[in-house]
TINURO-158145 format. One record per residue (C-alpha): residue number from 0; residue in one letter; x, z, y. Coordinates in steps of 0.02 Angstrom, whole numbers. Example, Ala and Ser with C-alpha at 12.3 -4.5 7.8 and 13.67 -1.06 7.14 Angstrom:
- pos; code; xx; zz; yy
- 0; A; 615; 390; -225
- 1; S; 684; 357; -53
END
This chain:
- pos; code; xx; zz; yy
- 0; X; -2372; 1021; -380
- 1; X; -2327; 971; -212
- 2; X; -2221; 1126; -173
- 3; X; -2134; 1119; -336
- 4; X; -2091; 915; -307
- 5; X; -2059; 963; -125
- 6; X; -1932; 1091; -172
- 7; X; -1845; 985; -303
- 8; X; -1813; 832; -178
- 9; X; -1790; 947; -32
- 10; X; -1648; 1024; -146
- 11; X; -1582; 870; -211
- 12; X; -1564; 817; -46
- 13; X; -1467; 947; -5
- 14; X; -1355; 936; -133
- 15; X; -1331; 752; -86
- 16; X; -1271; 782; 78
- 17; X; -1145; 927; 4
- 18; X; -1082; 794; -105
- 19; X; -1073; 660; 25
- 20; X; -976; 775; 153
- 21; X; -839; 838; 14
- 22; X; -832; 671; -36
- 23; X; -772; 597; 116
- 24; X; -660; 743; 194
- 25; X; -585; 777; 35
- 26; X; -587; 632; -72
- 27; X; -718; 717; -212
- 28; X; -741; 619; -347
- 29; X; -580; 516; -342
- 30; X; -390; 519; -406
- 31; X; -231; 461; -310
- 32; X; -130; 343; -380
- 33; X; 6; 219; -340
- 34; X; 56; 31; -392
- 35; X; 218; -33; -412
- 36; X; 255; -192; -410
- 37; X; 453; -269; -399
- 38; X; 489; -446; -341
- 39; X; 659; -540; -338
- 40; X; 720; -604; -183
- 41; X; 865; -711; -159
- 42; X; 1013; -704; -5
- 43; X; 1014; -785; 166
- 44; X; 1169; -860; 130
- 45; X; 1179; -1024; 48
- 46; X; 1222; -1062; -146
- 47; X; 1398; -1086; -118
- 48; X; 1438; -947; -8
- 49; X; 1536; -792; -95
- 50; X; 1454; -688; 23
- 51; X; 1264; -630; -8
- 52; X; 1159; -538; 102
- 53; X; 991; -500; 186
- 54; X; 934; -487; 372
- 55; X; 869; -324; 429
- 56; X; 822; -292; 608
- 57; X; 730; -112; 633
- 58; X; 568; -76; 708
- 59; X; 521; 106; 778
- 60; X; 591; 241; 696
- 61; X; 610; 191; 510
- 62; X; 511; 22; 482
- 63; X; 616; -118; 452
- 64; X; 587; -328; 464
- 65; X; 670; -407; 328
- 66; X; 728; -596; 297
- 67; X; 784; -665; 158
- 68; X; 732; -787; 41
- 69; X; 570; -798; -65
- 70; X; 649; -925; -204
- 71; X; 848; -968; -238
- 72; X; 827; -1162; -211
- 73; X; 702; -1121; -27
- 74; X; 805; -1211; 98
- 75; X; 738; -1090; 262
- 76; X; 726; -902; 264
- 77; X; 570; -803; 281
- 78; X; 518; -660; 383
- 79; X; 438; -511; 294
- 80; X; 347; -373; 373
- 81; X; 317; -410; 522
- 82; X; 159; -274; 580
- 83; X; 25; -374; 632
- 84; X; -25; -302; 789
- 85; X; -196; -349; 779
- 86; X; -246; -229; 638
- 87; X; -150; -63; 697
- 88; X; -215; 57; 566
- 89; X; -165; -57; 434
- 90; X; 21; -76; 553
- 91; X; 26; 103; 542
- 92; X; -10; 129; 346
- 93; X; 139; -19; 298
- 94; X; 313; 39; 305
- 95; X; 459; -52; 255
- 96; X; 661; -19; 223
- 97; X; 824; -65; 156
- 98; X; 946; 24; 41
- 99; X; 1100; -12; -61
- 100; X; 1041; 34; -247
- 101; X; 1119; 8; -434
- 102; X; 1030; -159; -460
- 103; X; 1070; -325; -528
- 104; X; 1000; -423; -424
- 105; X; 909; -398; -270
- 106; X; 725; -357; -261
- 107; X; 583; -277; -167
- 108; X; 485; -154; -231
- 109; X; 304; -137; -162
- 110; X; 229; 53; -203
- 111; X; 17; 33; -134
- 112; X; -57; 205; -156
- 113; X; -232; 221; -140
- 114; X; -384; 329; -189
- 115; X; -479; 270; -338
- 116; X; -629; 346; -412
- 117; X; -626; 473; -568
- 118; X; -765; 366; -645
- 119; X; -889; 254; -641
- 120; X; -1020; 393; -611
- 121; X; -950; 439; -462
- 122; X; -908; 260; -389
- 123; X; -1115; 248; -399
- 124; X; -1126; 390; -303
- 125; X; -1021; 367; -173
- 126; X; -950; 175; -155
- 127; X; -979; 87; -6
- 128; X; -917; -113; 14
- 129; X; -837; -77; 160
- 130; X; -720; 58; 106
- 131; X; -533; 29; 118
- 132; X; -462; 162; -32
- 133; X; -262; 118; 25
- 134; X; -181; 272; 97
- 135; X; 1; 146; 99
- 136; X; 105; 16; 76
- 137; X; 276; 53; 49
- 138; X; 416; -85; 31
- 139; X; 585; -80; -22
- 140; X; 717; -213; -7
- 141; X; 838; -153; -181
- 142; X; 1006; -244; -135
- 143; X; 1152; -235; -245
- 144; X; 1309; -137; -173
- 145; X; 1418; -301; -161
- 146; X; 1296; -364; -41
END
């Protein structure tokens, strides 16, 4: 009996670590998949004006800070995306930009893409709290031509 139960846990063991390893260099067990999310934002310039447009001041090679205005009746502009220096990997996995598109009305659309798990069997297995899934955050400032 004890070389039969030693055999099965040695093996399950085993097969644990296998698991373990594939999981984390090759994301076993979970699914990629992004969130979109859109926002308005409103122009820099005030109500009157005929003129509407958005601050943009670039940042390394294609990251962008963006102002503009969170609501149409906010009286100050706010900065957006600004990489917080402090947290460099999380710097690193944001990227922002700006681009002329066919819209409306201007907007920012946020794509997060992340790692989730297949199922709940295998977020038993292998979830840990301190796991950060996010592989990016990707914003886009939308701007009408006119502007």
């Amino acid at each position: 009996m004890r070389f039969i139960f030693g055999e099965i846990f040695a093996l399950s063991a085993v097969i644990a670590v296998i698991l373990l390893s594939v999981n984390m260099n090759n994301h076993f067990g979970k699914k990629k998949t992004a969130v979109i999310k859109t926002k308005l934002v409103y122009t820099v310039t005030s109500a009157q004006s005929p003129i509407k447009a958005v601050a943009v001041k670039k940042i390394g090679k294609n990251n962008f800070i963006l102002v503009y205005k969170n609501a149409k009746n906010d009286a100050q502009v706010n900065t957006h995306f600004v990489p917080d220096t402090s947290k460099i990997v999380k710097a690193t996995n944001t990227n922002s930009n700006c681009e002329k598109n066919n819209v409306t009305k201007a907007q920012v659309k946020t794509v997060t893409t992340k790692w989730i798990y297949k199922s709940s069997l295998w977020k038993n297995f292998f979830y840990n709290k301190n796991e950060d899934n996010r592989i990016s955050i990707k914003h886009v400032l939308q701007v009408p031509k006119t502007w």
